[in-house]
N, C-alpha and C positions, 0 to 999 in steps of 0.2 A: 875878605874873610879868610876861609880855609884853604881856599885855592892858591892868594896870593901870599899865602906863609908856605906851602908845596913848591913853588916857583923857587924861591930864594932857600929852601931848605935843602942841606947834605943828605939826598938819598942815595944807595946807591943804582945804578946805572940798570939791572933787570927788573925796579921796582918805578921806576921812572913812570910817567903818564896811568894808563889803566890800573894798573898792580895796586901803585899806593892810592889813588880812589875808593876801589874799592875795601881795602884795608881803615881806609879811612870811616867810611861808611861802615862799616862793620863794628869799629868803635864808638861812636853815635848811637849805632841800632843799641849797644849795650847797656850804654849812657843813658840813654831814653826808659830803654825797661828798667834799670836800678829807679830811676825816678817815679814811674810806674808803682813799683810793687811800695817805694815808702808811701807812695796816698791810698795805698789799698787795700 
């Protein structure tokens, strides 16, 4: 899944491991609540 597109993906080099994780997660959490408020 998202991990193994993070692996092979051009990030740069201070966003490597932890950084883009959570950056990652962060766009999910947003994605999730847009989905939220259209069934509510």
């Amino acid at each position: 899944g998202i991990r193994e597109e993070l692996d092979t993906a051009d990030i740069p080099e201070p966003l490597k491991g932890p950084g883009i994780t959570l950056i990652t997660a962060g766009l999910m959490a947003l994605a999730f609540m847009g989905f939220k408020g259209m069934a509510g």
